[in-house]
Structure formats: C-alpha cells, structure tokens
N, C-alpha and C positions, 0 to 999 in steps of 0.2 A: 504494500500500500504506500500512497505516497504520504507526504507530510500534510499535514491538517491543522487548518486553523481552528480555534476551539476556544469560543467565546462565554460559554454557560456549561454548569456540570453536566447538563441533559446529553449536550453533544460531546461532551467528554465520558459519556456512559456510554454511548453510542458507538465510539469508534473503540475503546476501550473491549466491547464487546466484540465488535469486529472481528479486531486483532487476535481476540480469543476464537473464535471460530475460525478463523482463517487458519490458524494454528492448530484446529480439529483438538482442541481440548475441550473437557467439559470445565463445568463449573469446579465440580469435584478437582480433577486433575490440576486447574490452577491453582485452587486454595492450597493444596498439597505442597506446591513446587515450593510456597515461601512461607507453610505453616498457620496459615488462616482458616474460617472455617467456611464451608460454601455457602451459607448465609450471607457472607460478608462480601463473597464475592456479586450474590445474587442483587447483594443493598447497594455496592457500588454500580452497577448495572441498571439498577431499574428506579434507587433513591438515593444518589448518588447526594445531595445537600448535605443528608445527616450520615455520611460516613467521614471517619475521619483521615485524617492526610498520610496518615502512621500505613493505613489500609490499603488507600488510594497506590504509593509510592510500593509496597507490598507485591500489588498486582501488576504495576508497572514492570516491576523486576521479573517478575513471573513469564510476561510476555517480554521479554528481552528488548523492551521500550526504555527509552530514556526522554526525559522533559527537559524542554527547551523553549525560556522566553525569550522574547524579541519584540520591541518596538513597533508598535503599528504601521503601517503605511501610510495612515491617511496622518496619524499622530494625533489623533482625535482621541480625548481619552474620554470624553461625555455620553451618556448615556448606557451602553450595553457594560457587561459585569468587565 
C-alpha cells in the first residue's frame, strides 16, 4: 500500500485495518505478535478514540508500520483534527 494521509482516528482505523488484512492476519494473530488482546485490536479498528496510544503504536509494530509526521501542504492547521 502506499503512504496515506490520515487526518481522524476513523481513517487511521481504517487503513490500520487494511494493512492487517493485506497481511492475511486475523485479529487474533496481530494481538499475538506484540502481546495485546484481540479486543484491543478489534477497539483500535472499529473505536479507535478510546484506545490508547500504548495500543495504537503496539499494532503499529505488529504490522511492521512505522509513523511519520509531516507538515501539511496546504499548512493550514484550522479546522480538521
């Protein structure tokens, strides 16, 4: 997949999920890889708000994802999260 802009948890649940089925893991198998429980994977997935960052960056590893911020384009920092 390519890089993705990712402005709100929803869509960071969303590709987050992706990258997990692109990888043909289940929930179980990621929670596994870094110790979490598949709950937690399912809350990052589907309510992503009330997970925490500890979790988030967890699954990140999981999927052999790494986070990277960068400055807008537009440099507009109003409105969206």
């Amino acid at each position: 997949m390519a890089q993705q802009s990712i402005r709100t948890p929803m869509q960071l649940a969303m590709v987050l999920n992706g990258y997990r089925k692109k990888l043909k893991l289940t929930q179980k198998e990621a929670s596994e890889k870094v110790g979490l429980l598949p709950k937690t994977i399912s809350a990052l997935e589907n309510n992503p708000e009330k997970s925490s960052l500890e979790s988030l960056f967890k699954l990140i590893s999981a999927l052999g994802l790494e986070l990277v911020l960068k400055p807008k384009k537009t440099g507009n920092t109003d409105g969206e999260w």
